[in-house]
N, C-alpha and C positions, 0 to 999 in steps of 0.2 A: 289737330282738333283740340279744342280748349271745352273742359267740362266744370265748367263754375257748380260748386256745392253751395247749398242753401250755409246760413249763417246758423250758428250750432251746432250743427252737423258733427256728431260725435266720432270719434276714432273707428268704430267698428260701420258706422253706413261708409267712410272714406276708404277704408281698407275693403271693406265690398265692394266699391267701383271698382279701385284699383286691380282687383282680382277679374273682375268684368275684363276687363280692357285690358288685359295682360292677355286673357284667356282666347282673347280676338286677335292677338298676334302684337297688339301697340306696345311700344317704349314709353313709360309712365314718369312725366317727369311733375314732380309734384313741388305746390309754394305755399306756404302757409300762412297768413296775414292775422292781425290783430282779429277780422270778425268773421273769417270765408277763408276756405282755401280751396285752390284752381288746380287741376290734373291739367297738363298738357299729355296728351297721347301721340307721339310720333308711329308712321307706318306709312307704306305705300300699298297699294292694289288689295287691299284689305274690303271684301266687301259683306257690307252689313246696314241696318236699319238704324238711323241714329232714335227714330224715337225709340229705341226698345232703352237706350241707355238715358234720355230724358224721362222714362217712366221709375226708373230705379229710385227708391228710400232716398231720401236727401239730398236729391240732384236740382238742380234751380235752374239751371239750361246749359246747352251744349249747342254747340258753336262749330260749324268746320271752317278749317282754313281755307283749303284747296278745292275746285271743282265742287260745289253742291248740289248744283241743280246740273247732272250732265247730258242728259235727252235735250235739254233747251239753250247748254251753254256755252260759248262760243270753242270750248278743248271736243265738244263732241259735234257742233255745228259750226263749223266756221263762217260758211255762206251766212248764215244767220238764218232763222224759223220764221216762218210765215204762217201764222195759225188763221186759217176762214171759219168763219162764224159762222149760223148758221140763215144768219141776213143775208151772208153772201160777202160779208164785209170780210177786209184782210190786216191782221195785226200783225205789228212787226213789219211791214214791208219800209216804205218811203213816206207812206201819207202817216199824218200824226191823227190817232182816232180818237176820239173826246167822247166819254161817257160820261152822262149828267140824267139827273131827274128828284123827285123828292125826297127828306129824308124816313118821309113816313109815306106811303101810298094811305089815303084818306078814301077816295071816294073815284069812281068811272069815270066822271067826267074831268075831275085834274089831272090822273091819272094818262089819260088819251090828250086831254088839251096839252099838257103839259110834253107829251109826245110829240105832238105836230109840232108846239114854240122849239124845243131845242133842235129837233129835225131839220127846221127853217134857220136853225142858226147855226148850223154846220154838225151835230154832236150825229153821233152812227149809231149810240148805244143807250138805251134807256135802265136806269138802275132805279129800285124801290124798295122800300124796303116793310116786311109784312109784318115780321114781329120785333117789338122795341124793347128790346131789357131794361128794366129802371130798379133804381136803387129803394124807389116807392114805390109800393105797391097801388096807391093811388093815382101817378101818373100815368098820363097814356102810354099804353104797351101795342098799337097798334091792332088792327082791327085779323091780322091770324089769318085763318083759314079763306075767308071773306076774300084777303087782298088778292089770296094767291089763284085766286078761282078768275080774275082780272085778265092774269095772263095764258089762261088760258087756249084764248086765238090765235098767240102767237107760241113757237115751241123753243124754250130757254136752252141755252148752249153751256150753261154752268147756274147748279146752286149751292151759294156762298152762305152758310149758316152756321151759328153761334149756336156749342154744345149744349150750354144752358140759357133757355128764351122760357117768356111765361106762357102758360096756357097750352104751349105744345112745345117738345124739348127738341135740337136740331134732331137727331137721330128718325125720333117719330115722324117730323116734316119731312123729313128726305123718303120717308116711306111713302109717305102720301103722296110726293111728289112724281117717286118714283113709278105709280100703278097710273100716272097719268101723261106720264113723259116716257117712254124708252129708253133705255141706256143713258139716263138723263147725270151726266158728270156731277158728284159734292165734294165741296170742299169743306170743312167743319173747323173752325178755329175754338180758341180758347184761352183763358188767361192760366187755365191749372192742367197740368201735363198730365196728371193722373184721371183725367176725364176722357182720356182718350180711349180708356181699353173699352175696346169692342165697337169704339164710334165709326172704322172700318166694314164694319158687319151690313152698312146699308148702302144700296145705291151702288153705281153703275163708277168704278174709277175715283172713291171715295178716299179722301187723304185729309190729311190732320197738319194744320199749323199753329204754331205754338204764339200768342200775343206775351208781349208786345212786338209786331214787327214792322218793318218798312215798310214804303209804297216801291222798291223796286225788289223787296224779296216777292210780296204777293202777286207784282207783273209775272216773275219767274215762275211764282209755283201756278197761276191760270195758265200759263203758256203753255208749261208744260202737262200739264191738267188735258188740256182739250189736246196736244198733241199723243196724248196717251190712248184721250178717248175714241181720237180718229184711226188712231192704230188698229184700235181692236173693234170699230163699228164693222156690221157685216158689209159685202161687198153691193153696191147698186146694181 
């Protein structure tokens, strides 16, 4: 595991990790550069939360080497996962599933037109999005509560919201969403690791991922997201 410290980072937040990750059982092996310096943590079978160590005083991110995602990854599933939606549709299998839709949900009717066009053009999954974060407070920040009343008719298999949104912050939407959905799975992202305390606390299988990340770490974390969720739904 590689624990990159913020730039500045003075002697005593470095020597607190290091006591961190000593105290978890790791070999600390430490390098120090002109503007950052990197904790490698050697260990095996060592089990623990890596956000609890990206939330630490001067930590900039943490990284594992080995096995991250293990509920979804091929050292714990070899066959490989097949997660079913609740369309009915199957990821991960053989067929490649294409999710598309706008980047702002606007109004009912693009919304559903725009459902039928990518339908008819192969896509299984429609994505929209309700609230826009902008750097302007004058730009559009989309239309909120409004959009999410949209989906309604249909019942969403994951919501994917950003900690800080205007006008309603992710925690509060997942609340909302949640007295309207069941055991409706979140996932909450973020650009700043110390946003996450307590963003747990809502919703049905709720987890935290750190931006900037991939498009094949987020495949990982929805997989295993919704195979989490199906675990613990009750029985039919």
């Amino acid at each position: 595991m590689i624990v990159a410290m913020q730039e500045g980072a003075d002697e005593a937040l470095i020597q607190q990790v290091i006591e961190q990750l000593v105290k978890l059982g790791f070999e600390v092996h430490r390098s120090t550069g002109a503007r950052m310096t990197v904790l490698g943590a050697v260990g095996s079978g060592i089990d623990f939360d890596i956000r609890n160590l990206e939330l630490l005083p001067g930590v900039q991110e943490v990284h594992r080497i080995s096995s991250p995602y293990k509920l979804a990854g091929r050292s714990f599933r070899p066959e490989g996962t097949i997660v079913k939606l609740a369309n009915g549709i199957d990821v991960g299998g053989n067929e490649i599933v294409v999710m598309a839709g706008p980047c702002s949900v606007e109004t009912r009717e693009q919304i559903f037109t725009t459902a039928e066009a990518i339908g008819k053009a192969g896509a299984k999954v429609l994505r929209g999005g309700a609230f826009k974060p902008r750097s302007s407070p004058y730009s559009f920040q989309g239309h909120g509560e409004e959009a999410l009343k949209l989906c309604e008719s249909e019942t969403p298999a994951l919501a994917i919201l950003d900690l800080v949104m205007p006008k309603l912050g992710g925690p509060e939407t997942a609340a909302k969403l949640a007295a309207r959905f069941t055991n409706l799975p979140v996932l909450f992202t973020s650009g700043y690791s110390q946003e996450a305390k307590g963003a747990e606390n809502v919703g049905h299988a709720a987890r935290y991922l750190q931006k900037p990340y991939s498009p094949s770490t987020l495949g990982r974390m929805v997989r295993e997201i919704l195979d989490q969720a199906k675990a613990m739904a009750p029985p039919e």
